[in-house]
C-alpha positions, 0 to 999 in steps of 0.5 A: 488485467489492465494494459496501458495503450496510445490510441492516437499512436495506434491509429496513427500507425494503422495498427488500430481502426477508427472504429475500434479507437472509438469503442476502446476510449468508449470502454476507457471512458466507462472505466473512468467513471466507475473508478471516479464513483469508487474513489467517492465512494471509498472516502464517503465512507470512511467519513462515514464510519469514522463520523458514526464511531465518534457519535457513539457514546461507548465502544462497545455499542460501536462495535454492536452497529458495527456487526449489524450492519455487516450482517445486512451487507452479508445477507444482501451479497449471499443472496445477490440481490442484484440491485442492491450490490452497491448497498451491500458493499457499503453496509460491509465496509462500514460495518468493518470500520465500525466494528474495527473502531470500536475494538481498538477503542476497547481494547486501548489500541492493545496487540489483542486488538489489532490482531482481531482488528485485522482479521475482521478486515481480511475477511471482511475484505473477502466477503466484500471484495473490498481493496480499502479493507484489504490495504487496512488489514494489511496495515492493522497487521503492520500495527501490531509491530507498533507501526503508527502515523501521526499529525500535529499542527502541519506536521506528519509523523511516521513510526515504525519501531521494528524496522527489520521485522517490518521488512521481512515479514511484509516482504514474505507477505508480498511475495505470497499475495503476488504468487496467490494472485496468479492463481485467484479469479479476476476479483480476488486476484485484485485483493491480493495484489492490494495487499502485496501492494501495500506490503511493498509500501511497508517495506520500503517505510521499514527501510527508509527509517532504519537508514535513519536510525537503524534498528535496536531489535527492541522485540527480539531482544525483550523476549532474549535478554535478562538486562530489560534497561531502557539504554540496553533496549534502545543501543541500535544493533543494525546501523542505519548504513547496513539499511541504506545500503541494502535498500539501495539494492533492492530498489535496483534490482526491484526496479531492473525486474519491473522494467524488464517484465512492464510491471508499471506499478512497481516502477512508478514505486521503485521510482518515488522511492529511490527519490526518497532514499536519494534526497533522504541520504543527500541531505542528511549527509550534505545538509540543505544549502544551496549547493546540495539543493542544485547538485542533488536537483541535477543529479536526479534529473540525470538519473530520470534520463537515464531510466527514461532512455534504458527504458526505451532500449528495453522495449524495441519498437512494436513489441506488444505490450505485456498485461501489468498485474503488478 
């Protein structure tokens, strides 16, 4: 449980002693530094296993480093070798990442894989405890839709071919991480706000790309239609003006929701987001010229505005603040 907190402004109103001020920031620091050492941590060791999996020679004996190390992690935290906990972790998710890579190598990225691929994460997530292996199960999941990313020369690249089901199926997920994560201990309510929250990112990329292309049901409609044609494939079912508009709605009301019960996270996602959706929509409508660029800078300045003074209405003055999980 986190809450956010103005130890100068606490002081300052007398609600807060100097001496708690300090041993709070003292906490804070401690925090800091924990989650500094993490980040570290959590790069390290995708560099790792990402290093290690390239220098293997086959996929197969990726996968075989992979599960030892992931059986030496396991027994290190059984056992709770308390001065080796940190090394246990390590061994866990580079174990995971290993074995992860060197399935989808076998399998040529097949749905079987990723499916294996992403169960091997949730578990391995659990047994480690691990926030980077539940966001990659979560993502795994997404990529047995077909959802991908891509890069080639300073260009980033974003598919997600089922736009409808992305949307549905990781907004059931969010919801039934969030529900679990009530009733979780403080560790594994973590992992299920990690996968909620990455859910939520999920959403919002199916409905940013189906209000740009909308969405054929390419899926649904290999397992129901007799005509398997490419054109009858591709000829969109759900235009890109039902998305936008319903991605506007649910930003509204997702955003309005997490105002009124502080979840900070999410605002901070609705917020980026509805930047998106509005500059993606303005300038796909307007174009980029120097007119649109002034007006939509002025109008997203004035929305800013607005949702900075709504939500200084929304919370009176000395009214305590509320845990943020979400």
């Amino acid at each position: 449980m986190k809450i956010t907190l103005d130890i100068s402004k606490l002081v300052e109103e007398g609600k807060l002693t100097r001496e708690e001020a300090d041993r709070l920031t003292a906490l804070a620091a401690h925090d800091t530094g924990s989650f500094g050492v993490n980040v570290l941590i959590g790069f390290g060791v995708v560099a790792i296993a990402a290093g290690a999996v390239a220098l293997v020679p086959t996929p197969l004996t990726a996968v075989g480093l992979g599960l030892a190390l992931f059986a030496a992690g396991s027994a290190i935290t059984i056992n709770r070798v308390q001065q080796w906990v940190l090394l246990g972790q390590i061994c866990l998710v580079i174990g995971a990442l290993m074995f992860g890579g060197g399935v989808i190598a076998y399998g040529a990225g097949s749905l079987a894989s990723m499916l294996i691929v992403m169960g091997a994460f949730g578990i391995a997530a659990i047994a480690a405890r691990s926030s980077l292996l539940m966001a990659l199960a979560v993502l795994a999941a997404s990529a047995c839709l077909g959802a991908r990313t891509g890069y080639s020369h300073a260009v980033y690249s974003l598919a997600i071919f089922e736009p409808t089901l992305t949307v549905m199926l990781f907004s059931a997920l969010a919801l039934i991480a969030y529900q679990a994560s009530h009733r979780l201990s403080d560790d594994y309510e973590r992992l299920a706000i990690t996968a909620a929250r990455t859910s939520l990112l999920l959403v919002n990329f199916g409905f940013w790309i189906g209000s740009l292309w909308g969405d054929p049901l390419m899926l649904i409609r290999s397992m129901n239609a007799k005509d398997a044609s490419l054109a009858f494939m591709t000829k969109t079912a759900i235009p890109a003006s039902v998305f936008s508009i319903l991605w506007a709605v649910v930003l509204l009301g997702a955003g309005i929701w997490a105002l009124q019960v502080n979840r900070r996270w999410l605002v901070n996602l609705v917020a980026v987001f509805a930047g998106i959706h509005f500059y993606t929509q303005w300038f796909e409508r307007l174009g980029a010229t120097p007119l649109s660029v002034l007006l939509g800078g002025l109008v997203m300045l004035a929305s800013a505005v607005g949702l900075w003074i709504f939500n200084g209405r929304a919370r009176p003055p000395g009214l305590r603040a509320k845990p943020s999980r979400f």
